[in-house]
Steps between C-alpha positions, in 0.01 A plus 500: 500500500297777360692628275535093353164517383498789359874435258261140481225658366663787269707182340186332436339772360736565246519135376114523462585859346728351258316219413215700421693701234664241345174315425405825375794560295571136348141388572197573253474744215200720391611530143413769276186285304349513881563841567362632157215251518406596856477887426280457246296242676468811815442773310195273278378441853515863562349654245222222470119533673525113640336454817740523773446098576610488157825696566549315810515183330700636243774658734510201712599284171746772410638448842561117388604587159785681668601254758494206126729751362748580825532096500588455127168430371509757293258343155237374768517846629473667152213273435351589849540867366307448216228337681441796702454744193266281288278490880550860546381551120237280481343669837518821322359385170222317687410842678438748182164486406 
């Protein structure tokens, strides 16, 4: 009876196991815009003296930006992108004296 379960559950866990890889596989892209687009967006973030509420913000919409782009949203995502540097700019160019 035991040993039911257990061929039960292994079977079960590689359906969920394959499923999970073939959304992967077939399933959203991160293209190469996103990619390129979200280094530079992390290392402006990086080198720049926001205030870390400001970098929270702007990692959490980063975060979104890469979940638009896993889905196919990938010119909402862009724009999204671009959103983040003009905030992350304008901070610093509000800041110098």
């Amino acid at each position: 009876m035991r040993s039911k379960f257990i061929r039960y559950g292994m079977a079960a866990l590689a359906i969920c196991v394959y499923g999970a890889t073939d959304a992967i596989a077939s399933g959203g892209t991160f293209t190469r815009g996103c990619a390129a687009r979200d280094m530079q967006i992390m290392m402006l973030i990086e080198a720049s003296g926001i205030s870390p509420q400001a970098k929270n913000d702007a990692v959490r919409t980063i975060m979104h930006a890469r979940v638009m782009c896993f889905e196919g949203q990938v010119v909402d995502a862009l724009a999204l992108y671009d959103n983040i540097a003009e905030s992350v700019t304008w901070s610093l160019s509000s800041q110098r004296p």
